[in-house]
DRENFI-435971 format. One record per residue (C-alpha): y negated, x negated, z; residue number from 1. Coordinates in Angstrom, 2 decimals. Layout:
REM DRENFI-435971
+---------+---------+---------+-----+
:       Y :       X :       Z : pos :
+---------+---------+---------+-----+
:       Y :       X :       Z : NUM :
...
+---------+---------+---------+-----+
END
This chain:
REM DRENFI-435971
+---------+---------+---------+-----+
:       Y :       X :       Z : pos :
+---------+---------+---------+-----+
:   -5.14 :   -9.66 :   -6.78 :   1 :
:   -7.49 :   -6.58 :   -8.07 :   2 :
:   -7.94 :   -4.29 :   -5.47 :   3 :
:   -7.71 :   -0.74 :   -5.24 :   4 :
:  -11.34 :    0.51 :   -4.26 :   5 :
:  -11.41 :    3.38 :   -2.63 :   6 :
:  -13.83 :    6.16 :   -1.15 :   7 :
:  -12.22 :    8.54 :    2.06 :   8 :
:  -14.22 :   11.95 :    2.41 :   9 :
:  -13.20 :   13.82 :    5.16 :  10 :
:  -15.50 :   15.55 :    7.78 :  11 :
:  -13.46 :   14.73 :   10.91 :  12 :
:  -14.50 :   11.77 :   12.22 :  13 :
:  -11.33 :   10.71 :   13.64 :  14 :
:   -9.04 :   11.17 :   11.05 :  15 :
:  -11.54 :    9.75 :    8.50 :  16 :
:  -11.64 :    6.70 :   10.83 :  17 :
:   -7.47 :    6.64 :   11.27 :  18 :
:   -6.96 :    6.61 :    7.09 :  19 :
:   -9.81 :    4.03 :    6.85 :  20 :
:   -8.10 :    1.27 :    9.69 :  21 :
:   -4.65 :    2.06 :    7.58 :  22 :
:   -5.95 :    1.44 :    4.15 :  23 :
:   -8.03 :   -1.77 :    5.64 :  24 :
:   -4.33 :   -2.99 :    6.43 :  25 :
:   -3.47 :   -3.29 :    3.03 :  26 :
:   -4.02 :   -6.08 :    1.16 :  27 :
:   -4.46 :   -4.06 :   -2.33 :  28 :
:   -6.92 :   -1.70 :   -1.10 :  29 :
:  -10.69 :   -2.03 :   -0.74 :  30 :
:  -12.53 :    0.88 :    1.59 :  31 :
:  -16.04 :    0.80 :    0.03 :  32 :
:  -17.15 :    3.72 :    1.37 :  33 :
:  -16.78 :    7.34 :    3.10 :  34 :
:  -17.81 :   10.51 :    3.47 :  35 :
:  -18.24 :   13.67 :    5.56 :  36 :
:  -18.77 :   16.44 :    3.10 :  37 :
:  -18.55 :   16.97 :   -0.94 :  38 :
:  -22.17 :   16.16 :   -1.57 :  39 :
:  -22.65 :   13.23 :    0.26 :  40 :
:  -18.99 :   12.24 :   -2.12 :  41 :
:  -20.49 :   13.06 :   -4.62 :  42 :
:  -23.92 :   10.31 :   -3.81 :  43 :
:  -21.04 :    8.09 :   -2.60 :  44 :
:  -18.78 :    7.99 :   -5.58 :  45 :
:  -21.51 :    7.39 :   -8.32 :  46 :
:  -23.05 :    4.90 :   -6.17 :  47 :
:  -19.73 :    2.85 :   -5.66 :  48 :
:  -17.37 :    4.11 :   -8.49 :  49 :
:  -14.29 :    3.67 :   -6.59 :  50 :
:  -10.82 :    4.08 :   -8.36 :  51 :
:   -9.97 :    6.85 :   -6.28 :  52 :
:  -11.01 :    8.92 :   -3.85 :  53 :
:   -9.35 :   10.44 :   -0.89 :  54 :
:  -10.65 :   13.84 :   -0.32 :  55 :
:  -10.17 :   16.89 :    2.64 :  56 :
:   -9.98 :   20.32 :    1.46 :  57 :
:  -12.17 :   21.85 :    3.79 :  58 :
:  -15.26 :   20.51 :    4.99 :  59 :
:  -19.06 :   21.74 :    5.53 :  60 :
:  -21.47 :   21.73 :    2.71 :  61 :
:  -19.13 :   21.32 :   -0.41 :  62 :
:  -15.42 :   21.76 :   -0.10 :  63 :
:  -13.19 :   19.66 :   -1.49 :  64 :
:  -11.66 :   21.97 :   -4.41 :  65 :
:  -15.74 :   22.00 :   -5.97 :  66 :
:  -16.03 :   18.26 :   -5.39 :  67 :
:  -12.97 :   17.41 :   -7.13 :  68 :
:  -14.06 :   19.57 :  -10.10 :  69 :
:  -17.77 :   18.00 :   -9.83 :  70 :
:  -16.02 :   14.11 :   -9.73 :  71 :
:  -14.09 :   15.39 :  -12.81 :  72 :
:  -16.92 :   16.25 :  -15.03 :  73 :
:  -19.70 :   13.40 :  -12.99 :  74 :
:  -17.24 :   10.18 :  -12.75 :  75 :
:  -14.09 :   11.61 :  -15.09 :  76 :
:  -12.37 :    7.80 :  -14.78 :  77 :
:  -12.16 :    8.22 :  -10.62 :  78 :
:   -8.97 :    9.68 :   -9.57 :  79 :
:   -8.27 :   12.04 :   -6.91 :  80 :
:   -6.18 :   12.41 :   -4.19 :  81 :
:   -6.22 :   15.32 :   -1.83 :  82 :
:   -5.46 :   15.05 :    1.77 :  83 :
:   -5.66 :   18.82 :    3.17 :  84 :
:   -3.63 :   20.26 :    6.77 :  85 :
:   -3.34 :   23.03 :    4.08 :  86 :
:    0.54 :   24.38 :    2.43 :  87 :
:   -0.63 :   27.00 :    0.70 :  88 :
:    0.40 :   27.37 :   -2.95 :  89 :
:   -2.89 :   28.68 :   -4.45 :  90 :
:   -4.73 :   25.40 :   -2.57 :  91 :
:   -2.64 :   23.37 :   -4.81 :  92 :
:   -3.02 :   24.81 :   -7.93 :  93 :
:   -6.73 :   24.89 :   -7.56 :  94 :
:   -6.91 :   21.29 :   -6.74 :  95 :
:   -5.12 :   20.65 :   -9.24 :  96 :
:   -6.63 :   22.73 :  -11.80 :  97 :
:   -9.63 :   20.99 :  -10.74 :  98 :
:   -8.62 :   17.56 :  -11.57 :  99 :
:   -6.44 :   16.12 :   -8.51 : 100 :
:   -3.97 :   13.99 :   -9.30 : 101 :
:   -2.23 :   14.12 :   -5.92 : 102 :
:   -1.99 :   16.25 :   -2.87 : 103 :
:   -0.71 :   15.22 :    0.32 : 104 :
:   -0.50 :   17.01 :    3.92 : 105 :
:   -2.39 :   14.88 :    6.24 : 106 :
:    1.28 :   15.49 :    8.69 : 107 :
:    2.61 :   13.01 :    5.91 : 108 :
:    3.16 :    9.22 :    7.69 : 109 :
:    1.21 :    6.46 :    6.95 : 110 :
:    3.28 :    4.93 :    4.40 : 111 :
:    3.75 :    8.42 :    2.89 : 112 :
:   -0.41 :    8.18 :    2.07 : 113 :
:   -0.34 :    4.67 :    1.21 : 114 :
:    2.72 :    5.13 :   -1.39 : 115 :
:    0.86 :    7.82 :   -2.98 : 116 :
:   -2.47 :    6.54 :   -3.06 : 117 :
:   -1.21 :    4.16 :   -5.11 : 118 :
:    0.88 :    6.24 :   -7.38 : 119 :
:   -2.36 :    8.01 :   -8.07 : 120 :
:   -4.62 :    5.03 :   -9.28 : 121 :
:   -1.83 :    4.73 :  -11.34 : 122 :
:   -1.85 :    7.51 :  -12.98 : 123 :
:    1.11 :    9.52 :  -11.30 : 124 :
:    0.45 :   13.28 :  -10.15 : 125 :
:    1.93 :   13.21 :   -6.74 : 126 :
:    2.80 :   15.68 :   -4.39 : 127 :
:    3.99 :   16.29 :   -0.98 : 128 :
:    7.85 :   17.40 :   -0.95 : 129 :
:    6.89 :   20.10 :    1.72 : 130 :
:    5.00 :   22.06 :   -1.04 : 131 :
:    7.62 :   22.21 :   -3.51 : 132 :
:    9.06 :   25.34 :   -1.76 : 133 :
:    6.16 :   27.00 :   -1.79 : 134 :
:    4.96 :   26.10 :   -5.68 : 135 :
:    8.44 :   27.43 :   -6.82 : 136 :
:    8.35 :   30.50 :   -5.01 : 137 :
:    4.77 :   31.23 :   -6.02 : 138 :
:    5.92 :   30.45 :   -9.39 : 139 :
:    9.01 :   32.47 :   -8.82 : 140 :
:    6.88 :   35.64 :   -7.63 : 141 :
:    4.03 :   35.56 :   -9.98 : 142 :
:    6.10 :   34.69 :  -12.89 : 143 :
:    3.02 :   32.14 :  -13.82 : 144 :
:    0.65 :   29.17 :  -12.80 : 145 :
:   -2.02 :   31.17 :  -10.67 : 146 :
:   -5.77 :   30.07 :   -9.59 : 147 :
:   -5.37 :   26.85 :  -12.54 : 148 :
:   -7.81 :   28.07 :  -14.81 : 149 :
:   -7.77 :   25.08 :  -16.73 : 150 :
:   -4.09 :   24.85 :  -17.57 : 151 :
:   -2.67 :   28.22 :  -16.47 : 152 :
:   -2.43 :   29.71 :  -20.43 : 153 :
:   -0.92 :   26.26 :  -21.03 : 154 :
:    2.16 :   26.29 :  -18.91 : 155 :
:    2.65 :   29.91 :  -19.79 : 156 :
:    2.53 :   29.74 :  -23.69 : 157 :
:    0.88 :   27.10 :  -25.45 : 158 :
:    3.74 :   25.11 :  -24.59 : 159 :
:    5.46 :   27.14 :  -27.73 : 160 :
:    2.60 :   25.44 :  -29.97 : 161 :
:    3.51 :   22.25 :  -29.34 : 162 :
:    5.87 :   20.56 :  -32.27 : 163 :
:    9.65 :   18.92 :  -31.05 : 164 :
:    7.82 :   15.54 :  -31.35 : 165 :
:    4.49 :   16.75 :  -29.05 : 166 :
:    6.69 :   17.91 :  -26.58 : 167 :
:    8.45 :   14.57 :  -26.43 : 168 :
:    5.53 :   12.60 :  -26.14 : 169 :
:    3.62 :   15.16 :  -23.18 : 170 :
:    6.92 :   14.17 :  -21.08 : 171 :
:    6.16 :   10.83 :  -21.69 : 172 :
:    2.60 :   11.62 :  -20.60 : 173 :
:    3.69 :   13.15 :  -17.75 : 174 :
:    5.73 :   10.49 :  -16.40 : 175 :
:    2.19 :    8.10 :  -16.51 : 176 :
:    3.24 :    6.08 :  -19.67 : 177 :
:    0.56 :    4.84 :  -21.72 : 178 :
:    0.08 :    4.53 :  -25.93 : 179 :
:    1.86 :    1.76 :  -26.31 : 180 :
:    5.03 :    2.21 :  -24.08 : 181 :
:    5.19 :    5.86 :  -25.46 : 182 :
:    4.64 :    4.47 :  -28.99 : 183 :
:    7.34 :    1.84 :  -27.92 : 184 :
:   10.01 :    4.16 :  -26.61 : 185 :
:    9.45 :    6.21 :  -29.73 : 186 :
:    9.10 :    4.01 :  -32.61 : 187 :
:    6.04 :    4.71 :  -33.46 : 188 :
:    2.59 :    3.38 :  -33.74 : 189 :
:   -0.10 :    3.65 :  -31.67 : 190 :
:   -2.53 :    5.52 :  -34.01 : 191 :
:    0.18 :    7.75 :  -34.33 : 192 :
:    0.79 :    8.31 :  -30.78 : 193 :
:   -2.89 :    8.91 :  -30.05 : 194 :
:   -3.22 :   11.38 :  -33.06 : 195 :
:    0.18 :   13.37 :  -31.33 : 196 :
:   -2.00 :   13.07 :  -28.27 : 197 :
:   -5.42 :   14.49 :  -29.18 : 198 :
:   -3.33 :   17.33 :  -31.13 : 199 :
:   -1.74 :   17.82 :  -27.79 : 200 :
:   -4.89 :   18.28 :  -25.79 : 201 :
:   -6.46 :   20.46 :  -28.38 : 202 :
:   -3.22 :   23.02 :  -28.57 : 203 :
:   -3.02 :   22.86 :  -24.25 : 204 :
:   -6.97 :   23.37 :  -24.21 : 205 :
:   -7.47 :   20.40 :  -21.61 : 206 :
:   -9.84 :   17.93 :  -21.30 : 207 :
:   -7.87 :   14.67 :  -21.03 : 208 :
:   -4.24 :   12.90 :  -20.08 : 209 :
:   -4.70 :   13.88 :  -16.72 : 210 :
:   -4.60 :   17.73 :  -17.13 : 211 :
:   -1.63 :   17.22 :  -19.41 : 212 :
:    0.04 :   15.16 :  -17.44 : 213 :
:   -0.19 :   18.22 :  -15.18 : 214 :
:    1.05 :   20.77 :  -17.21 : 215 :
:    3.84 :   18.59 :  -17.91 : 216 :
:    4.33 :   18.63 :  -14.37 : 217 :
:    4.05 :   22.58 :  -14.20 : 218 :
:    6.38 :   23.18 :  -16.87 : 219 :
:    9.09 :   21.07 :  -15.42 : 220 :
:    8.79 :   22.82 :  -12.34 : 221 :
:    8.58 :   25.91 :  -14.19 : 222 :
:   11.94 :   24.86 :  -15.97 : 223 :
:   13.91 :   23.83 :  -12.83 : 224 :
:   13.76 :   27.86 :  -11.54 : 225 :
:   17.08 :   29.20 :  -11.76 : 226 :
:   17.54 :   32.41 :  -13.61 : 227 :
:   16.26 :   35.87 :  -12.19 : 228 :
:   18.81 :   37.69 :  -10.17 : 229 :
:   20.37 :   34.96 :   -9.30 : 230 :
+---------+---------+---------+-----+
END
């Protein structure tokens, strides 16, 4: 079985400890290391290039939101997962402007973590169902994707760019398919689907599949507002 290696970063001690005996439980997940603050993360990660990494929002030093961007540009193949006491909106979207691939509340149970861990290393962007609420109505109020500098212009209006078939396939990106299932559940080839792809990226101004899968993400969310005045 290939494990999934993992580093926690979180500055209390306890909690760090709790989320390290409940991944140890599991027999797909490797702990190989931990953290107390972003720097130290930072050492840790390209010292033991874990799959992902389970980072806190807040801690001494080097918050989590800078980490996560630092890990994105440092170690761009580690994933992220954000495990924060924090529901507000603007948290979010930095984290995930920033590169995260999930974000969790740490009031989430066990399983909750563990589920979504996993959905991470594989490519999934997960989030907690107690933020929903508060993304749409901060997407409600604003009228647009705040604090995401990286893919705020793309969930407003580069989305228009994109060509029938483009949109099609960032969907498919979104929902964590890869070249060869998206070129299969098109009919396409793989060179084509890659080509369709680093069009994509160029037109959305992102950096890779993650940050599209998260404008996919955005624009979905974006989609399922109802109507003003209603």
């Amino acid at each position: 079985m290939t494990k999934i290696n993992v580093v926690v970063v979180d500055d209390h001690d306890l909690f760090r400890r709790g989320l390290i005996d409940v991944l140890s439980e599991e027999a797909d997940i490797n702990v190989v290391g931990q953290a107390r603050d972003g720097i130290e993360a930072v050492e840790r990660v390209e010292e033991l290039s874990p799959d992902v990494v389970c980072m806190d929002l807040n801690m001494p030093n080097q918050g989590g939101i800078k980490t996560t961007a630092e890990l994105a540009s440092r170690c761009p193949d580690v994933k992220v997962l954000i495990l924060t006491v924090s529901e507000e909106a603007t948290d979010l979207f930095q984290a995930l402007g920033m590169g995260a691939l999930g974000y969790v509340l740490k009031t989430a149970s066990p399983k909750e973590i563990v589920d979504a861990l996993r959905q991470v290393h594989q490519g999934w962007v997960v989030i907690s169902p107690a933020m929903a609420p508060r993304m749409l109505a901060d997407l409600g109020t604003s009228g647009s994707v705040r604090s995401m500098p990286q893919t705020r212009d793309a969930s407003e209006g580069y989305l228009t760019h994109l060509t029938l078939r483009e949109e099609e396939i960032l969907r498919l990106v979104g929902q964590a398919m890869s070249n060869a299932e998206i070129a299969r559940a098109l009919v396409l080839s793989e060179n084509t689907v890659k080509t369709h792809i680093k069009n994509i990226l160029s037109k959305l101004h992102v950096k890779n599949r993650s940050q599209a899968a998260q404008v996919a993400m955005l624009n979905q969310l974006r989609s399922a507002q109802p109507p003003s005045g209603r």
